[in-house]
C-alpha positions in Angstrom: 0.0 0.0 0.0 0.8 3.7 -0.5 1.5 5.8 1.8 2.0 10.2 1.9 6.1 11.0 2.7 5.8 11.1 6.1 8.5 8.7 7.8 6.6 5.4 9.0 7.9 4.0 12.2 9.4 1.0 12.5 7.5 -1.2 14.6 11.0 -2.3 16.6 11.3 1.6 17.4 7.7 2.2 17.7 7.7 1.5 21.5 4.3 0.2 21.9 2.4 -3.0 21.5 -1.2 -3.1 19.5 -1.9 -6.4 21.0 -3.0 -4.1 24.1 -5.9 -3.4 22.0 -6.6 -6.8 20.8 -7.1 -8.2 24.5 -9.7 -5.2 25.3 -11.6 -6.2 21.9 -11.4 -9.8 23.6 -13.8 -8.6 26.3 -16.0 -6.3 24.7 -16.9 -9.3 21.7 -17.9 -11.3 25.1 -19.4 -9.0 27.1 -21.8 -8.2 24.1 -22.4 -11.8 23.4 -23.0 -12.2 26.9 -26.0 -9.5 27.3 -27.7 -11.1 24.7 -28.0 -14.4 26.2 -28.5 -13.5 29.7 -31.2 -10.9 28.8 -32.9 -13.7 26.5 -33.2 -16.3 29.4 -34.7 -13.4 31.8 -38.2 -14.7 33.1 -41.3 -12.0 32.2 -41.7 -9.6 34.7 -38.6 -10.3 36.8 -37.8 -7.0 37.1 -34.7 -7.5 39.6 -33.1 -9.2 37.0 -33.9 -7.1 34.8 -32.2 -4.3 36.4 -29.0 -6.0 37.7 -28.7 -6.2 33.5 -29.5 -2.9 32.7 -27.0 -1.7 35.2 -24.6 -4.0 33.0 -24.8 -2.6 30.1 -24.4 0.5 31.6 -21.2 -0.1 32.3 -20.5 -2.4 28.9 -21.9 0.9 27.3 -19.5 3.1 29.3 -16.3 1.1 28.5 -17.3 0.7 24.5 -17.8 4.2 24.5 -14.8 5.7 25.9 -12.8 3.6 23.7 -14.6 5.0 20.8 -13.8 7.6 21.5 -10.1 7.4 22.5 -10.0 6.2 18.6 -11.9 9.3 17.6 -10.0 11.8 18.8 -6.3 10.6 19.0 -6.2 7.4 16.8 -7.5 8.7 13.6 -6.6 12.0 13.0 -2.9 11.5 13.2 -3.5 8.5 11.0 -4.5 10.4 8.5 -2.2 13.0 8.0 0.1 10.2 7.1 -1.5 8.1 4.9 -2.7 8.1 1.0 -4.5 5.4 -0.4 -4.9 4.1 3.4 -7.1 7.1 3.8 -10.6 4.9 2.7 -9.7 2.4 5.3 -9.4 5.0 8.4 -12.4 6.7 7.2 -14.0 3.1 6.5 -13.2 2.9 10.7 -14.3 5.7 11.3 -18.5 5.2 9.8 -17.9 1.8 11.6 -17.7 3.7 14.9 -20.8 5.4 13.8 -22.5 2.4 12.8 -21.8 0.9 16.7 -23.1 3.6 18.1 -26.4 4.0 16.5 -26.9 0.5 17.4 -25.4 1.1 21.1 -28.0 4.1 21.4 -31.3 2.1 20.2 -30.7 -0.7 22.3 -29.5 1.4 25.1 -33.6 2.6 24.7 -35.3 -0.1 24.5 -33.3 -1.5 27.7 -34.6 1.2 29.9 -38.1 0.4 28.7 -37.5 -3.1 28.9 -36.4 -2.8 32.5 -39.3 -1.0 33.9 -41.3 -3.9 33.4 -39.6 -6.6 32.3 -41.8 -7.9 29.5 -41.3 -10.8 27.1 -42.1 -8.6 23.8 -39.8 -5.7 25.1 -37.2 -8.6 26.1 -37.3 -9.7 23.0 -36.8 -6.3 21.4 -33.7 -6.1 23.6 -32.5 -9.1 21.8 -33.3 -8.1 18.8 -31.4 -4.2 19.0 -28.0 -6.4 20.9 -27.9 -8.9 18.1 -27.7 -6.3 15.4 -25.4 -4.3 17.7 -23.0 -6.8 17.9 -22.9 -7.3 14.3 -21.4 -4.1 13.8 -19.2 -4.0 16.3 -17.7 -7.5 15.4 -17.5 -5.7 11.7 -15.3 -3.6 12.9 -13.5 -4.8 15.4 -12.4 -7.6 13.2 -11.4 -5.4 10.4 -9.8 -3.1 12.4 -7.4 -5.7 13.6 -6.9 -7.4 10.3 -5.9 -4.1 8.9 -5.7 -0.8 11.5 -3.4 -2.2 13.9 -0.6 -2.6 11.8 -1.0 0.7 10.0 -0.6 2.2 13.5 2.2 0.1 14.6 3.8 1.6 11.5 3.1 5.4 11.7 2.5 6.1 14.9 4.2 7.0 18.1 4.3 5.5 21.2 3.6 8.8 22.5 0.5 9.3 20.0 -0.5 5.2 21.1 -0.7 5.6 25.0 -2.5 8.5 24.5 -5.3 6.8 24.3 -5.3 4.2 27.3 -4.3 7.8 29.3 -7.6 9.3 27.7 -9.8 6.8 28.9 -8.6 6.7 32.5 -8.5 10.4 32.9 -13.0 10.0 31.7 -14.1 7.3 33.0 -15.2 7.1 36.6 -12.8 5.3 38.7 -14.8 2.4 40.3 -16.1 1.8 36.7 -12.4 2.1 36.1 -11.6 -1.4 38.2 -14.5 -3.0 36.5 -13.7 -3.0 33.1 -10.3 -3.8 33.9 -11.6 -6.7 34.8 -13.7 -7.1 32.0 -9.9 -7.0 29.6 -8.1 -9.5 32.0 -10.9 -12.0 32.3 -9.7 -14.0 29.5 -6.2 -12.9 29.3 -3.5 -15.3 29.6 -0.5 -14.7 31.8 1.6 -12.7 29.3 -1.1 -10.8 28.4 -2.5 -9.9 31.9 1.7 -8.8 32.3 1.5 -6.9 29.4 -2.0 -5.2 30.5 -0.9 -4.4 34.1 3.1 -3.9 33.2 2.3 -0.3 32.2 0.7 0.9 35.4 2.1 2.2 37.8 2.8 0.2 41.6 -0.2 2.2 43.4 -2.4 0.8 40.3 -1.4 -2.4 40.2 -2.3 -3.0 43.9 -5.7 -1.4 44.1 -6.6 -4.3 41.5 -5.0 -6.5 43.6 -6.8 -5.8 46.9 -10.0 -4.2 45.8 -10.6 -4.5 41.9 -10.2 -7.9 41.6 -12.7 -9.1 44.5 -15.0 -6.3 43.3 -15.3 -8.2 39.6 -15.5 -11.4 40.8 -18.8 -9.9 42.5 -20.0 -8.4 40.2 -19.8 -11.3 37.5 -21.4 -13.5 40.4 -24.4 -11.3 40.1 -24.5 -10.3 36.3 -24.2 -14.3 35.1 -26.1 -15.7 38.2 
């Protein structure tokens, strides 16, 4: 592919690893899977359940949506002041995004209504609105690994990179914070979970140990029953 005349960077000086970004997708293709069949096996008019879900995808919505918007704001504009014919793909990301969050929006609705009452047609709408939600976002999160990530770990920074994971921490609320955290490490292996905690700093690292990590494991106790 062709790119403008700005220097690429090496990915050995690049300084940064877009695997990071592969183990967050990791949990936000299960967690969307997830509230679809949990929300399908809730029983009409169990409205407790029904909100202990909700509440879920609150916080499924909150973490999808601040790294959106990381991307937005520090991930594609520098990548395309330094690319050419790359351009349709960045661009292609970027209607994707917009695409996820239409679908994040109407079924963010028709949860709230769902959960006042907790009715099988309104359940079932919920279904519906998830399953055509995750479609998208599986779109795109598959694309944009097969072809984003190594565009970035070509012209970008590690500077421009952590820019994002220092975006999302400084908006999102802190306890939320220790709950999507666990969301990324669920499935991580051991080198990954190193390479996910490795770049916090000691302070960090310990308030998952003693508080965030007991707090997830209650918290999926409750969501998956």
């Amino acid at each position: 592919m062709s790119t403008s005349s700005s220097s690429p960077v090496s990915p050995a000086s690049a300084g940064f690893d877009t695997r990071e970004m592969v183990i967050v997708h990791r949990g936000l293709r299960r967690e969307s899977r997830l509230l679809i069949e949990l929300i399908a096996a809730v029983a009409p008019g169990d409205t407790a359940r029904a909100k202990v879900l909700a509440d879920h995808f609150d916080l499924y919505r909150l973490g999808l949506h601040g790294h959106h918007t990381g991307e937005d704001e520090l991930l594609w504009p520098p990548l395309l002041a330094r690319v050419d014919l790359e351009a349709d793909l960045v661009l292609r990301m970027e209607a994707q995004h917009e695409r996820v969050a239409g679908s994040l929006t109407a079924a963010g609705e028709l949860i709230a209504a769902w959960a006042a009452g907790a009715g099988a047609a309104e359940r079932d709408a919920v279904v519906a609105a998830l399953v055509e939600h995750r479609a998208a976002l599986v779109e795109h999160l598959d694309e944009e690994e097969a072809e984003l990530l190594p565009l970035a770990q070509r012209l970008l920074t590690a500077q421009e990179w952590n820019a994002m994971g220092e975006h999302f921490v400084e908006t999102t609320p802190k306890p939320q914070i220790l709950l999507l955290l666990g969301v990324v490490l669920e499935d991580a292996d051991t080198t990954e979970r190193a390479t996910m905690l490795g770049g916090l700093p000691l302070q960090a690292r310990l308030i998952w140990r003693l508080v965030g990590r007991p707090m997830y494991a209650r918290h999926v106790r409750r969501v998956r029953g």
